[in-house]
C-alpha positions as CSV (number, residue, x, y, z in Angstrom):
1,X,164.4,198.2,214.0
2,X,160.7,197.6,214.9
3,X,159.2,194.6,213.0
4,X,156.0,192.2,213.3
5,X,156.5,189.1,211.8
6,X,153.6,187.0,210.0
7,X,152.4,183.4,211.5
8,X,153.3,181.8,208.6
9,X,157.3,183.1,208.6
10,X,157.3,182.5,212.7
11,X,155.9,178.9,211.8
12,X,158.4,178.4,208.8
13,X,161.3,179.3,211.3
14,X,160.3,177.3,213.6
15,X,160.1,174.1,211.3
16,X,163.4,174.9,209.0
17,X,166.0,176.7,211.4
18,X,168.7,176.6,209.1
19,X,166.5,178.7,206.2
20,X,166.2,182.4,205.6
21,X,163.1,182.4,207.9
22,X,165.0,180.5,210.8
23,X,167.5,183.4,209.8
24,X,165.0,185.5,211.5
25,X,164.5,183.7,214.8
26,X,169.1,183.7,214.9
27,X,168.3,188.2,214.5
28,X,165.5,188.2,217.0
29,X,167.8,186.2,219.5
30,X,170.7,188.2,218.6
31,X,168.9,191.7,219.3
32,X,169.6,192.7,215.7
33,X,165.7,194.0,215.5
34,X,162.5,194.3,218.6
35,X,159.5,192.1,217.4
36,X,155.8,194.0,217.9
37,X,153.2,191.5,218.0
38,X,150.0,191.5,219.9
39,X,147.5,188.8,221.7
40,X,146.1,187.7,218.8
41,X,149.7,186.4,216.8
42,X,150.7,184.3,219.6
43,X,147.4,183.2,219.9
44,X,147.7,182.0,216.0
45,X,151.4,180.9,216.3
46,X,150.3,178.7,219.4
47,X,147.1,177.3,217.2
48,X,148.7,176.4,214.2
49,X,151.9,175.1,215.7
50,X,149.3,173.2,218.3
51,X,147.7,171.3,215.4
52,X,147.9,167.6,215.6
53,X,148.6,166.6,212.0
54,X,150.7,170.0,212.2
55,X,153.0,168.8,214.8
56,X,153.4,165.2,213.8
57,X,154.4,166.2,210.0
58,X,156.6,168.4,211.8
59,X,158.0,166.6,214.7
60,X,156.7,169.5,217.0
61,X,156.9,169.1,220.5
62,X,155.4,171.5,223.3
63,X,158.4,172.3,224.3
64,X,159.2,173.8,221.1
65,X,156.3,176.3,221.3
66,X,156.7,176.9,224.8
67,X,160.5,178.0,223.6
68,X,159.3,180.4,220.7
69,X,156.8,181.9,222.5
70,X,159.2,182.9,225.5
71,X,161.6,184.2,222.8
72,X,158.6,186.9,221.4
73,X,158.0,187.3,225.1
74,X,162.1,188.1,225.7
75,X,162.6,190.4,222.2
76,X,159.7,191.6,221.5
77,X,157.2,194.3,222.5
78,X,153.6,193.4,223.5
79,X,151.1,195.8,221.8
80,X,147.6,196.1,222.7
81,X,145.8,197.7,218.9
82,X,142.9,199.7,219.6
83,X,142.7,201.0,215.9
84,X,140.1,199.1,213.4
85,X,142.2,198.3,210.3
86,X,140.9,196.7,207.5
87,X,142.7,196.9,204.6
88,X,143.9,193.3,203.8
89,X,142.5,190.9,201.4
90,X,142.4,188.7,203.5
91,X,140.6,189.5,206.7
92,X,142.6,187.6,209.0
93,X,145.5,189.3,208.3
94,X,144.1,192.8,209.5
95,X,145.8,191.6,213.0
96,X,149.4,192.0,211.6
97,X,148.7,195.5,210.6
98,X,146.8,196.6,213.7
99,X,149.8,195.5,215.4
100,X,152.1,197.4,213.1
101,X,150.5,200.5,213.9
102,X,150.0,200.3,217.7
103,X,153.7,199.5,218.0
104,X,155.2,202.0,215.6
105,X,156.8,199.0,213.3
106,X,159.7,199.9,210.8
107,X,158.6,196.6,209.0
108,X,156.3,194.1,208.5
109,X,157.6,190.9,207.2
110,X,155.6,187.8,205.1
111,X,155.6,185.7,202.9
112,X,152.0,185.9,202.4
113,X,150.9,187.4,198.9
114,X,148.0,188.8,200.7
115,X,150.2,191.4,202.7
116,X,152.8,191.5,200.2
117,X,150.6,193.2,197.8
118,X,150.0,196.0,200.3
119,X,154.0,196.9,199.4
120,X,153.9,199.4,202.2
121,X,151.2,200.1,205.2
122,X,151.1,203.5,207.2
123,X,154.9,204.1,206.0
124,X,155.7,200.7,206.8
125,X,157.0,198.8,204.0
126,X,156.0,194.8,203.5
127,X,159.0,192.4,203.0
128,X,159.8,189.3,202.2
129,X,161.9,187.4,204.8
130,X,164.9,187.5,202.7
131,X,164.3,191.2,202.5
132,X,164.0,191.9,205.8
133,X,167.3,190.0,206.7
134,X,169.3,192.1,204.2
135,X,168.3,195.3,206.2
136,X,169.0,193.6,210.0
């Protein structure tokens, strides 16, 4: 299966390993499904986990980025989006569904309402982590 994964559930995986989003980091390692993501989600994933009062809350070390970003780099599937999508509440989330599109995802998985509401994109459908783990 095909997927692109949200920040926010990357981030959440990252902090609580043992949870259903760290669930999905264990499948991506395993091979169970190929992450599409683009330029633009690592560049978020490295800004948010990058943040100082982020990473002290958090007990976040470089290391740590350094190792989740060479795990999308090892399972996943760089896609460069050269469609124009704009069909998300919010804005900023546009880049998970550009990238859905240029890399033929199966699934797109958050946990933001803002995405969620879309229930499916392009014949994609939008799950919840949980959701997502069920079908990998």
């Amino acid at each position: 299966m095909r997927a692109v994964i949200d920040t926010g559930v990357l981030v959440s995986a990252l902090i609580r390993r043992q949870g259903t989003t760290g669930g999905i980091l264990h499948a991506m390692r395993d091979g169970r499904f190929t992450l599409v993501y683009s330029t633009a989600i690592v560049v978020e994933i490295i800004e948010v986990l990058g943040r100082e009062p982020f990473r002290v809350k958090y007990h976040i070390q470089s290391e740590d980025i350094t190792a989740l970003v060479n795990l999308i780099r090892l399972r996943g599937e760089l896609v460069n989006p050269t469609h124009s999508v704009k069909m998300c509440r919010d804005p900023k989330d546009d880049k998970f569904l550009k990238a859905a599109l240029a890399g033929k995802a199966e699934a797109i998985v958050s946990s933001d309402a803002d995405l969620l509401v879309l229930n499916l994109f392009e014949g994609s459908p939008v799950l919840r982590p949980a959701d997502f783990l069920a079908l990998v």
